[in-house]
RODO-2510 file (C-alpha; in nm, 4 decimals, decimal comma):
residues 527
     n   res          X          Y          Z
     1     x     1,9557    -1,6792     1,4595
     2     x     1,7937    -1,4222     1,6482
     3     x     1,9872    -1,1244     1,8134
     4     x     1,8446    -1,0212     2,1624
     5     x     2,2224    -0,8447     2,3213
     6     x     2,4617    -0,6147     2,1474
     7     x     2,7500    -0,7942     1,9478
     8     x     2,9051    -0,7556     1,6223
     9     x     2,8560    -0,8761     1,2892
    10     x     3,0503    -0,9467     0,9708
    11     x     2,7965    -1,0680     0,7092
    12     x     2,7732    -1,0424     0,3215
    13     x     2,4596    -0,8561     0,3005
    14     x     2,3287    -0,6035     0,5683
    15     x     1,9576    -0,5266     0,5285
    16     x     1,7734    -0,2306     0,7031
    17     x     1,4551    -0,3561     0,7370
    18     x     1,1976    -0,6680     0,7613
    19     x     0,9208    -0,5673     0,5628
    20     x     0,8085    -0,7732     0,2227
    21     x     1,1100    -0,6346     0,0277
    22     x     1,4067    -0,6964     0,2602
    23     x     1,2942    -1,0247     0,3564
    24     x     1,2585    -1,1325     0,0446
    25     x     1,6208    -1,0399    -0,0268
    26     x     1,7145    -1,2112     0,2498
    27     x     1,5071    -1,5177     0,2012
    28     x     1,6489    -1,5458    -0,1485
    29     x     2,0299    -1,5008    -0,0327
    30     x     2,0421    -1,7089     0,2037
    31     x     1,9082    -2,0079    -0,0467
    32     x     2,2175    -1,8896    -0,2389
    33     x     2,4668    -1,9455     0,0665
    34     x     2,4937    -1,6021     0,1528
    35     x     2,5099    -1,4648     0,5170
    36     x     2,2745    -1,1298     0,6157
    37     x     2,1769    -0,9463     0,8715
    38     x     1,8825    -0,7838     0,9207
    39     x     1,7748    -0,5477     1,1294
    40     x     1,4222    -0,4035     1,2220
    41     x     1,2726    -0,1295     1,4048
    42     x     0,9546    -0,3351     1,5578
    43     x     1,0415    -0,4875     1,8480
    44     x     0,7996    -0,7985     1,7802
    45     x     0,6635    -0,8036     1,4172
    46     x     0,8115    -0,8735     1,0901
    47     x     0,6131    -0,7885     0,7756
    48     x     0,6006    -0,3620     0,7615
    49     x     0,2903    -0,2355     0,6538
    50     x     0,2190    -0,6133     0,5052
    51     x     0,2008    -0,7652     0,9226
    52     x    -0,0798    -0,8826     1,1036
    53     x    -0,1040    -0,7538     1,4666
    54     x    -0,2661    -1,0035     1,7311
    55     x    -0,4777    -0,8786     2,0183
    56     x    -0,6018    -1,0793     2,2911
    57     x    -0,6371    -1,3444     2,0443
    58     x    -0,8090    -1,1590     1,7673
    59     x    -0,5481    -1,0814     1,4089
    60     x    -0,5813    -0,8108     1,1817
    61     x    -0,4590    -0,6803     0,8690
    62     x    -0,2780    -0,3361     0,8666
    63     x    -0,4742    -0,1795     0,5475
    64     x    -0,5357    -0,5161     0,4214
    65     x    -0,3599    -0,6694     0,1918
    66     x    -0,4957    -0,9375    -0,1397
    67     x    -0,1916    -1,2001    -0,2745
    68     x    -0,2197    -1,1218    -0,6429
    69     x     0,0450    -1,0890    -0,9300
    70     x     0,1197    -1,0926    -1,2639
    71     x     0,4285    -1,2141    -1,2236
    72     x     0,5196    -1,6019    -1,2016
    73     x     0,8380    -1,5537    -0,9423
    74     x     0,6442    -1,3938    -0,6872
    75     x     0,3717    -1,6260    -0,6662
    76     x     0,6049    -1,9246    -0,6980
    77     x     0,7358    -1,7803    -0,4052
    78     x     0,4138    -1,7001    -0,1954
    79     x     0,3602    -2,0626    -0,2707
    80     x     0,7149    -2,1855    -0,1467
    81     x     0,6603    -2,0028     0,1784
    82     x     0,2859    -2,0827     0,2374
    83     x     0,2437    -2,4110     0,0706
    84     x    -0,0670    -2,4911     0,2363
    85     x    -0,1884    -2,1859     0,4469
    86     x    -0,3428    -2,0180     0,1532
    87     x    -0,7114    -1,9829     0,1593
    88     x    -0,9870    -1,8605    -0,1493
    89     x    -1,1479    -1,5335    -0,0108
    90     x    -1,4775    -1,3654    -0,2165
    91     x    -1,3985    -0,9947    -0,2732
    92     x    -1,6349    -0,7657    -0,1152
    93     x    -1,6801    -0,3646    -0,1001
    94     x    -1,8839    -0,1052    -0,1051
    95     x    -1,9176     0,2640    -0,1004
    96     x    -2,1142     0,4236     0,2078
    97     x    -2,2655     0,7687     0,1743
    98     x    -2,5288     0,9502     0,3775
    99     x    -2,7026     0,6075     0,5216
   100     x    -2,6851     0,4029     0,1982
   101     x    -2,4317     0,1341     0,0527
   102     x    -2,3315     0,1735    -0,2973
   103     x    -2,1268    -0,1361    -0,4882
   104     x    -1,7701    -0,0510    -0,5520
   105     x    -1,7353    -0,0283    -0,8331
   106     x    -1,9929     0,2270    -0,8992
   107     x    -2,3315    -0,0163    -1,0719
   108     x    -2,5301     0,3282    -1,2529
   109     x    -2,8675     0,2383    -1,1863
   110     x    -2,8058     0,1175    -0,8437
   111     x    -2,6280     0,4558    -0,7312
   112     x    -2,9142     0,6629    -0,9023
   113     x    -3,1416     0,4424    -0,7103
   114     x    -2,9624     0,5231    -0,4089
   115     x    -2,9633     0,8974    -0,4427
   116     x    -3,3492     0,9452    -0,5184
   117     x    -3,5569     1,0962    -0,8057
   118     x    -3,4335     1,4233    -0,7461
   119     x    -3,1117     1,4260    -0,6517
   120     x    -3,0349     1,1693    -0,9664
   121     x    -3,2080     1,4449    -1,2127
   122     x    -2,9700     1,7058    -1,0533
   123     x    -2,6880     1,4331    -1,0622
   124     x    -2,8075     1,3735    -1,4440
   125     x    -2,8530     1,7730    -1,5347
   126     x    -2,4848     1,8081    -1,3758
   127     x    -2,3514     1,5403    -1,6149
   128     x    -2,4787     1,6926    -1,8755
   129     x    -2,3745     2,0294    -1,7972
   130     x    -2,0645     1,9034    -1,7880
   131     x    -2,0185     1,7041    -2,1260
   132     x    -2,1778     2,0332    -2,2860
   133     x    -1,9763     2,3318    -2,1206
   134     x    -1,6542     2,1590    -1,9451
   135     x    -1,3666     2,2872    -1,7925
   136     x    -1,1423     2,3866    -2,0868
   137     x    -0,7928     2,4762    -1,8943
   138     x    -0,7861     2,1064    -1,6861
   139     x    -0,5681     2,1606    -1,4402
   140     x    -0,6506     1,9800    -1,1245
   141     x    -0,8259     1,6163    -1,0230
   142     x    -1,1256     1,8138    -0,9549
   143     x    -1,1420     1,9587    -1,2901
   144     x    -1,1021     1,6387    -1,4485
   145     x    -1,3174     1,4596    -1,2422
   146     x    -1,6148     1,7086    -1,2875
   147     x    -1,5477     1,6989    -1,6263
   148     x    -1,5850     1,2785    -1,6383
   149     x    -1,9242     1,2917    -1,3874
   150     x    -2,0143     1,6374    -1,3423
   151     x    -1,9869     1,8236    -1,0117
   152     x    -2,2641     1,6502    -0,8412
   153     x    -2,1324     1,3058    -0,8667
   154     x    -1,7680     1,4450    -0,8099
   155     x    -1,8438     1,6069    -0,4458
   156     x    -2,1062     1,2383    -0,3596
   157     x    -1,7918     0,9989    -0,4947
   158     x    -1,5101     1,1175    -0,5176
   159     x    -1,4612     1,4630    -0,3461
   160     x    -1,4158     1,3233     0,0765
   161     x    -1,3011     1,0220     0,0433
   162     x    -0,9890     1,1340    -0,2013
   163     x    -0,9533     1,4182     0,0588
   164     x    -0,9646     1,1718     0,3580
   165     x    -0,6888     0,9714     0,2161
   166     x    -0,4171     1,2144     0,0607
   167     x    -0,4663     1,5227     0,3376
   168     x    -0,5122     1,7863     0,0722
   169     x    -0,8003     1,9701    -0,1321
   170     x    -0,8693     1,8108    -0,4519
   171     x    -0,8463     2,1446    -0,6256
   172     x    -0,4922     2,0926    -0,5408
   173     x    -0,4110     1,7643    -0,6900
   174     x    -0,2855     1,7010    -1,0311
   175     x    -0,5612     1,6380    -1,2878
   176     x    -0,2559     1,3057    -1,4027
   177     x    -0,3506     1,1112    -1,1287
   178     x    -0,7455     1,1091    -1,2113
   179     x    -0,6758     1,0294    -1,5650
   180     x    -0,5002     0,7121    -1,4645
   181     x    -0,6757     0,6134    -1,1778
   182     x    -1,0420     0,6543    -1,3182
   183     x    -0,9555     0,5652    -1,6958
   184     x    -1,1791     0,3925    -1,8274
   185     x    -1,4331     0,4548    -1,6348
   186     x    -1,7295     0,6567    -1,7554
   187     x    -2,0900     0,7269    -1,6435
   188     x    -2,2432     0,6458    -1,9795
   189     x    -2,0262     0,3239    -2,0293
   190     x    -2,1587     0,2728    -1,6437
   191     x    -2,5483     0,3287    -1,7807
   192     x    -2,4946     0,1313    -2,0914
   193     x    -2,3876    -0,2067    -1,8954
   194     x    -2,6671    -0,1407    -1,6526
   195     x    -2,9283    -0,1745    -1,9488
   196     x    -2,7368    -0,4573    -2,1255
   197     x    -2,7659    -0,6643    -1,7777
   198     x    -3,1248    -0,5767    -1,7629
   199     x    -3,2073    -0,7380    -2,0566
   200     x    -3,0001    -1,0286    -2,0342
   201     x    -2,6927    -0,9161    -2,2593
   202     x    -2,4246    -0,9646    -2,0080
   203     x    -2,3307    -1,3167    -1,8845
   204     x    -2,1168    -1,1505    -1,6723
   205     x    -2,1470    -0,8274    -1,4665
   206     x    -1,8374    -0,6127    -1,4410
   207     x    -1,9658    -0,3098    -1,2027
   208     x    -1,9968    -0,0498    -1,4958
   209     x    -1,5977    -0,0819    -1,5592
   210     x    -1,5443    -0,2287    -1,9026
   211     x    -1,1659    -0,1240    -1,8820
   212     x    -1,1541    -0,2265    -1,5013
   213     x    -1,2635    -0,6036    -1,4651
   214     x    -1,2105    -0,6563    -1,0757
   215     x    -1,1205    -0,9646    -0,8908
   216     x    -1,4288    -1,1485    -0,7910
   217     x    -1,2019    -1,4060    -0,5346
   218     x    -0,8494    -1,3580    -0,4156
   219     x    -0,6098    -1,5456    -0,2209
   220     x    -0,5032    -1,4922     0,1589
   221     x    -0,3056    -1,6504     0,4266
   222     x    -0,5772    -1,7779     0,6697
   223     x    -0,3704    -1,6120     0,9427
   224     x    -0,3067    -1,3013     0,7561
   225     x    -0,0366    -1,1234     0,5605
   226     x     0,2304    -1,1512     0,8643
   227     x     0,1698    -1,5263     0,8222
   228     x     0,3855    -1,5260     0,5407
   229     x     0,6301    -1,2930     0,6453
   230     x     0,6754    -1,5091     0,9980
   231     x     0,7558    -1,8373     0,7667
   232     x     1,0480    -1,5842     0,5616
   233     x     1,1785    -1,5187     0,8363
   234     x     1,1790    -1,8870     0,9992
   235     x     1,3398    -2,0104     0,7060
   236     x     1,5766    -1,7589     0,6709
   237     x     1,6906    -1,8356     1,0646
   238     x     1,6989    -2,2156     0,9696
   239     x     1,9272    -2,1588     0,6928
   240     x     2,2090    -2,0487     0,9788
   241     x     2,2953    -1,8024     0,7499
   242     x     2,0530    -1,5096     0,8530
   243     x     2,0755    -1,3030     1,1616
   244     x     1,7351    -1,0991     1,2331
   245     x     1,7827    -0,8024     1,4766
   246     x     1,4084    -0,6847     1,6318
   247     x     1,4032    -0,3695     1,7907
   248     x     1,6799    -0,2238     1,6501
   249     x     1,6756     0,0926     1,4527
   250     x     1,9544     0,2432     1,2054
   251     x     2,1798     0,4520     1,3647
   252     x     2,4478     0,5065     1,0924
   253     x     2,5470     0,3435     0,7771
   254     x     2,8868     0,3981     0,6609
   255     x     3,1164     0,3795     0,3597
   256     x     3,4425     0,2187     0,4388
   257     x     3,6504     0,3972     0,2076
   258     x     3,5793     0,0745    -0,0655
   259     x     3,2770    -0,1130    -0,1784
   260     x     3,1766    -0,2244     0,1556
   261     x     2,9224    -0,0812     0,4232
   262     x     2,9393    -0,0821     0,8085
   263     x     2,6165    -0,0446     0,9874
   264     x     2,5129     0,0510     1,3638
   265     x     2,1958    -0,0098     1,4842
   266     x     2,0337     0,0791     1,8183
   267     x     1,8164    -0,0911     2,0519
   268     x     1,7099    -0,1042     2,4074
   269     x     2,0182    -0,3120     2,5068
   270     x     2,2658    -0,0654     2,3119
   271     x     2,4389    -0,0875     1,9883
   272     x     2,4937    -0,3336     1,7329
   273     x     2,7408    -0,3211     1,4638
   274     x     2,7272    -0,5245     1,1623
   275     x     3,0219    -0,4976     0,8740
   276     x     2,9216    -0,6498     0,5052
   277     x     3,0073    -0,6178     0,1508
   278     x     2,6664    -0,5018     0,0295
   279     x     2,3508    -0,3391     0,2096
   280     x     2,0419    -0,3037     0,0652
   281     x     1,7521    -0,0274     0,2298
   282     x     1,3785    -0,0770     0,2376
   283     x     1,4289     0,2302     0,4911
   284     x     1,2032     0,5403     0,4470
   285     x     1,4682     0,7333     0,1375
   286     x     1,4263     1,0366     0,3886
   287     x     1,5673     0,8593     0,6760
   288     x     1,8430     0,7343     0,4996
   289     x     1,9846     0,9991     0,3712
   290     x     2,0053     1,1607     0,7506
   291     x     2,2385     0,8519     0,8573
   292     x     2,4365     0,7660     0,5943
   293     x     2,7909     0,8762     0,6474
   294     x     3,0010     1,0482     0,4809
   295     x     2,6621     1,2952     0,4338
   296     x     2,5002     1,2742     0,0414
   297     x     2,5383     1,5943    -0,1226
   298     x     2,1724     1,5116    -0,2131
   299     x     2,0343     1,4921     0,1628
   300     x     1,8557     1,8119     0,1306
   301     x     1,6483     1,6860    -0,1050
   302     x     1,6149     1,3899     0,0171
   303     x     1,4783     1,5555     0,3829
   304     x     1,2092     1,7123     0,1660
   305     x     1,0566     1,3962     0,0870
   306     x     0,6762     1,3734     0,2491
   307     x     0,4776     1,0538     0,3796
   308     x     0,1156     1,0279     0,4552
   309     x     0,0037     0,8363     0,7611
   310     x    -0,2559     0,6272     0,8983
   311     x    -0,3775     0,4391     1,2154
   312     x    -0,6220     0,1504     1,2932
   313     x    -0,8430     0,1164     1,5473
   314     x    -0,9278    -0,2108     1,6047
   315     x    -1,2834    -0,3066     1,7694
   316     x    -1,4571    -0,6063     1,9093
   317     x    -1,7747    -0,6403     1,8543
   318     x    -2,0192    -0,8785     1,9856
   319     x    -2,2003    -1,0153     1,6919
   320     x    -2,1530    -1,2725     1,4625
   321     x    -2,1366    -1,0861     1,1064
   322     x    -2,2095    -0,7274     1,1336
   323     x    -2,1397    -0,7113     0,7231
   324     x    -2,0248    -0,9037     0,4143
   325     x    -1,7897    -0,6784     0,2958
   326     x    -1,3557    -0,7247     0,3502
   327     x    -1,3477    -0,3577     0,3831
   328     x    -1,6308    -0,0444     0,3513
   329     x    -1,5105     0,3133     0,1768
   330     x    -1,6803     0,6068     0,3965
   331     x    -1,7792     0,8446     0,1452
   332     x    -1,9284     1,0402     0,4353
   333     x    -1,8107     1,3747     0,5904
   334     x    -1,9887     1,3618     0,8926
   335     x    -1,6976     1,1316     1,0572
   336     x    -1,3175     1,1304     1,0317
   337     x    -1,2744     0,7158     0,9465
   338     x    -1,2176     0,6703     0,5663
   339     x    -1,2178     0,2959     0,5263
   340     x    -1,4188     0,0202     0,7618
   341     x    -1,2373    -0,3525     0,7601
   342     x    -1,4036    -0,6745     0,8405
   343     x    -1,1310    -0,9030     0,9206
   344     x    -1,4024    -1,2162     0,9419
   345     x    -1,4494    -1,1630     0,5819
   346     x    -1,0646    -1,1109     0,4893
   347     x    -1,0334    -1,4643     0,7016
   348     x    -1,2742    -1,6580     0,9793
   349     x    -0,9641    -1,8188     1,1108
   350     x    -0,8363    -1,4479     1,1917
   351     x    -1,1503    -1,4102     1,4418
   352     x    -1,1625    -1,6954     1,7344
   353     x    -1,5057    -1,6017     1,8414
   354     x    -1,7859    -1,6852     1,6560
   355     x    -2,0486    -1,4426     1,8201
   356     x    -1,7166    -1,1838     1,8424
   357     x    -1,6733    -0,9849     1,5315
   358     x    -1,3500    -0,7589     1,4811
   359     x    -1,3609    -0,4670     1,2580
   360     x    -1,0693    -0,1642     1,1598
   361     x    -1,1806     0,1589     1,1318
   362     x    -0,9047     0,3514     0,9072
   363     x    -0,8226     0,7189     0,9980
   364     x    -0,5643     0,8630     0,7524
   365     x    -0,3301     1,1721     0,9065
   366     x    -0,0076     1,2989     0,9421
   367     x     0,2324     1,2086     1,2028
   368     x     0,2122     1,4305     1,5107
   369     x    -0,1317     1,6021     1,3475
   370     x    -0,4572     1,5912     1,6155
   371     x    -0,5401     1,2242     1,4858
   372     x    -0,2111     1,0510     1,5333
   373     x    -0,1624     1,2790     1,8642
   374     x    -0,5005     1,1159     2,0537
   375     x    -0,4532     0,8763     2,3175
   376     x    -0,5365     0,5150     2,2443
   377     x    -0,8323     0,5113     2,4562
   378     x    -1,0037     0,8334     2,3156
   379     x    -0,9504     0,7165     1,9640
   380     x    -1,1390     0,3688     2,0614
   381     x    -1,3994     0,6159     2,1792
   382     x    -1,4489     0,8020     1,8295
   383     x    -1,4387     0,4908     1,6794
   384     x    -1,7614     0,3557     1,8808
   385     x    -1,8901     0,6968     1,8126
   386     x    -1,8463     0,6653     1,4442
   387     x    -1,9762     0,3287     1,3956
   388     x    -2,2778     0,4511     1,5877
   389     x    -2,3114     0,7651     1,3220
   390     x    -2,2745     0,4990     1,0368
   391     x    -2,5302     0,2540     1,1598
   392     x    -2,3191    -0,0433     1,1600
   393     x    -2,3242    -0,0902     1,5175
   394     x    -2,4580    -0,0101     1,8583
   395     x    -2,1279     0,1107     2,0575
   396     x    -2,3008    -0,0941     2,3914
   397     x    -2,2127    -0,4166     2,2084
   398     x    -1,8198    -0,2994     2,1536
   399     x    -1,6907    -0,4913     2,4119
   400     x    -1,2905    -0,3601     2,3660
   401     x    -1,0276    -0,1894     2,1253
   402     x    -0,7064    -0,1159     2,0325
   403     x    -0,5229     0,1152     1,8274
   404     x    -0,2096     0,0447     1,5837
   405     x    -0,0061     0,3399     1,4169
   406     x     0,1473     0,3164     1,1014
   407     x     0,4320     0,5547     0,9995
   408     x     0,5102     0,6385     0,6181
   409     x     0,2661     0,4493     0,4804
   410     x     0,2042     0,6201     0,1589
   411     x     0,4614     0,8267    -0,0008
   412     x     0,3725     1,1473    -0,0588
   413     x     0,3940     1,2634    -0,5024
   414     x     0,4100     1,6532    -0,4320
   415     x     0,6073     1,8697    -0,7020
   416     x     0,9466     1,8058    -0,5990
   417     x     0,9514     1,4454    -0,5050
   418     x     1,0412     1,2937    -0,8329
   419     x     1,3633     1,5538    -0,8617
   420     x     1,4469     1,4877    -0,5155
   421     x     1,4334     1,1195    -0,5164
   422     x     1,5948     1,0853    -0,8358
   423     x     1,8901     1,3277    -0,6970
   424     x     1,9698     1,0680    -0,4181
   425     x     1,9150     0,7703    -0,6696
   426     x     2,1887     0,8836    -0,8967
   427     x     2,4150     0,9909    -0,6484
   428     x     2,4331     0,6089    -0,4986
   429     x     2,4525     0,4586    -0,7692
   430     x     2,7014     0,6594    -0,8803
   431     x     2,8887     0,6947    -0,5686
   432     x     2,8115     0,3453    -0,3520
   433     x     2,6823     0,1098    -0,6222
   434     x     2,6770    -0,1405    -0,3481
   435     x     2,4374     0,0434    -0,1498
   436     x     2,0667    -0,0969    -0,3186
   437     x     1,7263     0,1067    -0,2595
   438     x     1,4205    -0,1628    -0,2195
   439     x     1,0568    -0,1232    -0,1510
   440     x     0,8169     0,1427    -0,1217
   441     x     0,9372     0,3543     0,1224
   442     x     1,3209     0,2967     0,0203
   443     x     1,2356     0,3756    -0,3209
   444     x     0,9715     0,6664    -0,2805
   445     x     0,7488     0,4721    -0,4632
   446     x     0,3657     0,4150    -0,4227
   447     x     0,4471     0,0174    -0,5001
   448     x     0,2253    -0,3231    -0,3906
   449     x     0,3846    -0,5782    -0,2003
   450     x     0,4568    -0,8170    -0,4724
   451     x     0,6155    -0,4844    -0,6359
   452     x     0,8496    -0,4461    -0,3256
   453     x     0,9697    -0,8035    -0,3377
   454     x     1,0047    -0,7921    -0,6950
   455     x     1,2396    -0,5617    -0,6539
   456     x     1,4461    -0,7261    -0,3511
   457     x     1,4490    -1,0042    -0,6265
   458     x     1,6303    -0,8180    -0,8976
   459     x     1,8662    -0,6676    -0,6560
   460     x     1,9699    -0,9949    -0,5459
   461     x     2,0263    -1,1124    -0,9018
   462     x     2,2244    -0,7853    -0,9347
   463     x     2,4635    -0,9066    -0,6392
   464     x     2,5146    -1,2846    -0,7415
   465     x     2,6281    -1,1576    -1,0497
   466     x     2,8256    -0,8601    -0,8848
   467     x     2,6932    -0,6086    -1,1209
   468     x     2,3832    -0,4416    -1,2106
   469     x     2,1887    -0,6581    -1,4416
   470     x     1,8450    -0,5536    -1,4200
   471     x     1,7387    -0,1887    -1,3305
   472     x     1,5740    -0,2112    -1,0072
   473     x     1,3550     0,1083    -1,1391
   474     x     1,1357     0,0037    -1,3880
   475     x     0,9685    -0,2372    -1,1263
   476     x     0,6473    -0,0081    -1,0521
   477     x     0,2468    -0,1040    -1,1072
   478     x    -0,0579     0,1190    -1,3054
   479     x    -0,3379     0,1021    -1,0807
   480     x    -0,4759    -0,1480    -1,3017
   481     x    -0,1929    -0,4162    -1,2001
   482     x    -0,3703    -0,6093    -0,9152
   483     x    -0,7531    -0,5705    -1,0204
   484     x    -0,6855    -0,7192    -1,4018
   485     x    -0,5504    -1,0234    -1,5927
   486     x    -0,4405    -1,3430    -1,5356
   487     x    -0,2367    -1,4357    -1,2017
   488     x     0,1542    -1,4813    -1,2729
   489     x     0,1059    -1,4754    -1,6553
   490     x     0,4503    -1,2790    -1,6742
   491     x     0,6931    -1,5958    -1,6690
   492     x     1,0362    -1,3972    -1,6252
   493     x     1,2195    -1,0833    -1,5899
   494     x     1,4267    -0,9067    -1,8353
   495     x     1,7427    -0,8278    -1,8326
   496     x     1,8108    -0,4506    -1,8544
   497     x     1,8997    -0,4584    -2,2489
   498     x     1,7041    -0,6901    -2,3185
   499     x     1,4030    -0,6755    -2,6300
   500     x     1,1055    -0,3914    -2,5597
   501     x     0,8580    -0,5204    -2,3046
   502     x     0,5039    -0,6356    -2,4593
   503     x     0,2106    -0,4988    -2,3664
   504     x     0,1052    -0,7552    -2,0481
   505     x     0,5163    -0,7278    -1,9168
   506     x     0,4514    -0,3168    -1,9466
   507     x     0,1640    -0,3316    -1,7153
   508     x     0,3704    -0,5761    -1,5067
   509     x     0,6590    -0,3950    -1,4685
   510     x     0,6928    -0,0904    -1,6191
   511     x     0,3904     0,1441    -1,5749
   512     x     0,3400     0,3898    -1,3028
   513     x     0,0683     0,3687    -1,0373
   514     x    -0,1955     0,6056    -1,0303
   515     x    -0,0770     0,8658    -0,6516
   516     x    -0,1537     1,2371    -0,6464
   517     x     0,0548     1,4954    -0,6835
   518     x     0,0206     1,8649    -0,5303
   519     x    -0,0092     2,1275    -0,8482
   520     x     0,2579     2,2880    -0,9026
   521     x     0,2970     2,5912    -0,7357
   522     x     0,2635     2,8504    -1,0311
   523     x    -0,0511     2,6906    -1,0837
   524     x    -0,1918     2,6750    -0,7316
   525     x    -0,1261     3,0748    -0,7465
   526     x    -0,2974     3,1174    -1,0676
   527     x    -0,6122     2,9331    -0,9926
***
């Protein structure tokens, strides 16, 4: 049942948070015969980052979000939610810079094309340059990515966009995160495929990224990511052994003394109190720390934890396809937006009108920064504005808008974070080991949605069998995991001492996904 007044609540499981991850734990308990509560900040959506948000009949997709996994539990249980609401999307996107499209990924001859005869000679002569003289002491992403491309191609592709998303110089991030996030990618492999499909040698094209075979098709709900996270939480109410609490935000979670948790929420109406034997947290780490009680001896570090933000402004548009593409990357500095989405191409059943189109323009930012600080309407203005700067539509035929903010949506990898996570981690599960971190934001990881529930999955193994059987941690994805291999070709999960991983469960489970992290200071001096 649903909770709209203050009243109390003994349950077995209390969960902070209806995103993918909590939901999932409480989906999967509930099938077990075990009561939870859940509570959620949103007054109206479930879903996190993963919901679609419905205006004046028109849906969209908060960053948009593709249903693919290796692993063969979480698309048995997409399936068992959505048995017949899944629909077969083509995949779509391209680069834009200075008045051109160029395919992502990068096709060579195409993007030399693009540039002209002269600027590809300089683009060429910096490559060049660059394999012949490069930056011995690699210390930051744009060392290594000059290195890979030379400078040229590093400030066209890679320089404003990377800057755009992560709100910090390039010079400044870690040279790691390049080396996973472009491996494999080179501009003379990227040449060498172009000839080969020239003269016939590949059956297949694979965009110039023989390490990087992209999804040509993927799955979707045809109402959108929240569709699936509206059915969780229908079943879980039908069960009559799930309570979901909108509206209500953590106030306190405390230790009892024992093994067992009680939690106050807050809404509009007043407090709610729920008392259970376990709780599990897909709550921001950060946030956690500042209401659990007693206090962590790790909160400070936990406070110093950083999130990148981002809003959507959502347009309608009168025409009836303004562009193929799910989503466009602005390689452009000339305007603020950093990614375009066309929800008609994510799904057609997402846009009622047929002569309507509805588009997202992505602005990444900090919360409380000049972005996140603009009024709705003036936001809906730069967005017009910005569309008219990119040519992909006349702002006359924008006929309205709306604008959607989106808290901690990408945790921030500076120099501290992995120390200061991994100080509160050990300290709960040392201290409370019936306190469980889920999810991106509860485990200050940069994780996909099928990584989130995977996780609320193994946690609720490790409370059926009341102890920790599989090690919630090594759940993480390479940023290889949803663009490669076969869909749910990993049949099972491991238990924690169980044999070495292979290869295919490593990139499953156990890898780490390609984020940024700030150079360490020392470094940032020197250079």
């Amino acid at each position: 049942m649903t909770i709209s007044r203050p009243v109390n609540l003994k349950v077995d499981v209390a969960i902070i948070g209806a995103g993918p991850a909590g939901l999932t734990a409480a989906y999967l308990l509930t099938k077990q015969g075990k009561s939870v509560a859940v509570i959620e900040k949103d007054p109206v959506y479930v879903g996190g980052i993963s919901r679609t948000v419905e205006h004046e009949g028109f849906r969209f997709d908060i960053g948009g979000h593709r249903f693919f996994s290796k692993s063969r539990q979480v698309v048995d249980l997409w399936n068992e939610l959505l048995p017949d609401d899944f629909i077969q999307r083509p995949r779509m996107s391209r680069i834009y810079y200075e008045g051109k499209f160029y395919s992502y990924p990068l096709r060579a001859f195409e993007a030399l094309r693009n540039l002209g005869v002269l600027r590809s000679t300089a683009c060429m002569i910096s490559y060049l340059r660059a394999r012949l003289s490069p930056i011995r002491e690699v210390k930051s992403f744009e060392d290594w990515t000059t290195n890979q491309f030379g400078r040229r191609l590093y400030s066209i592709f890679f320089k404003t966009y990377t800057e755009k998303v992560w709100g910090m110089p390039c010079d400044e991030m870690s040279a790691d995160w390049a080396a996973q996030r472009i491996k494999g990618l080179s501009l003379w492999g990227a040449v060498s495929d172009g000839l080969k499909r020239s003269l016939g040698l590949l059956r297949k094209p694979n965009d110039g990224m023989a390490a990087k075979t992209l999804l040509e098709t993927f799955r979707y709900p045809r109402f959108g990511p929240g569709m699936m996270w509206e059915a969780a939480r229908d079943r879980i109410l039908a069960t009559g052994k799930g309570h979901i609490v909108m509206g209500h935000d953590l106030k306190q979670l405390a230790s009892d003394g024992r093994t067992g948790w009680r939690m106050t929420a807050s809404g509009a109406e007043g407090d709610l109190t729920i008392e259970a034997d376990h709780a599990i947290s897909s709550a921001p780490m950060r946030e956690l720390a500042r209401r659990l009680h007693p206090l962590p001896a790790s909160a400070l570090q936990a406070s110093a934890l950083n999130y990148r933000d981002f809003l959507t402004v959502a347009l309608k548009i009168r025409s009836d396809e303004l562009f193929p593409d799910n989503w466009i990357y602005i390689h452009d500095s000339k305007v603020k937006v950093g990614r375009v989405q066309n929800f008609r191409s994510w799904s057609p059943e997402m846009v009622p009108q047929a002569d309507v189109a509805c588009v997202g323009l992505e602005y990444f930012c900090f919360e409380g920064d000049g972005l996140w600080s603009m009024a709705d309407d003036d936001l809906v203005e730069l967005a017009k504005e910005e569309m008219a700067i990119l040519g992909l539509c006349d702002p006359a035929d924008v006929i309205g808008g709306t604008v959607v903010r989106q808290e901690k949506a990408y945790p921030v990898y500076d120099e501290d974070y992995a120390a200061n996570a991994r100080a509160m981690r050990l300290e709960l599960e040392d201290r409370h080991p019936t306190l469980h971190l889920v999810g991106r934001n509860g485990m200050h990881r940069y994780n996909n949605q099928d990584h989130a529930m995977m996780t609320a999955m193994l946690t609720v193994e490790n409370i059926l069998a009341g102890e920790r059987v599989y090690d919630t941690w090594c759940v993480n994805e390479d940023a290889e995991y949803h663009e490669a291999g076969a869909e749910g070709a990993y049949e099972s999960l491991p238990p924690k001492d169980a044999e070495p991983l292979n290869e295919d469960q490593e990139a499953a489970l156990s890898s780490i996904r390609a984020v940024p992290r700030r150079l360490a200071k020392p470094d940032r001096e020197a250079a």
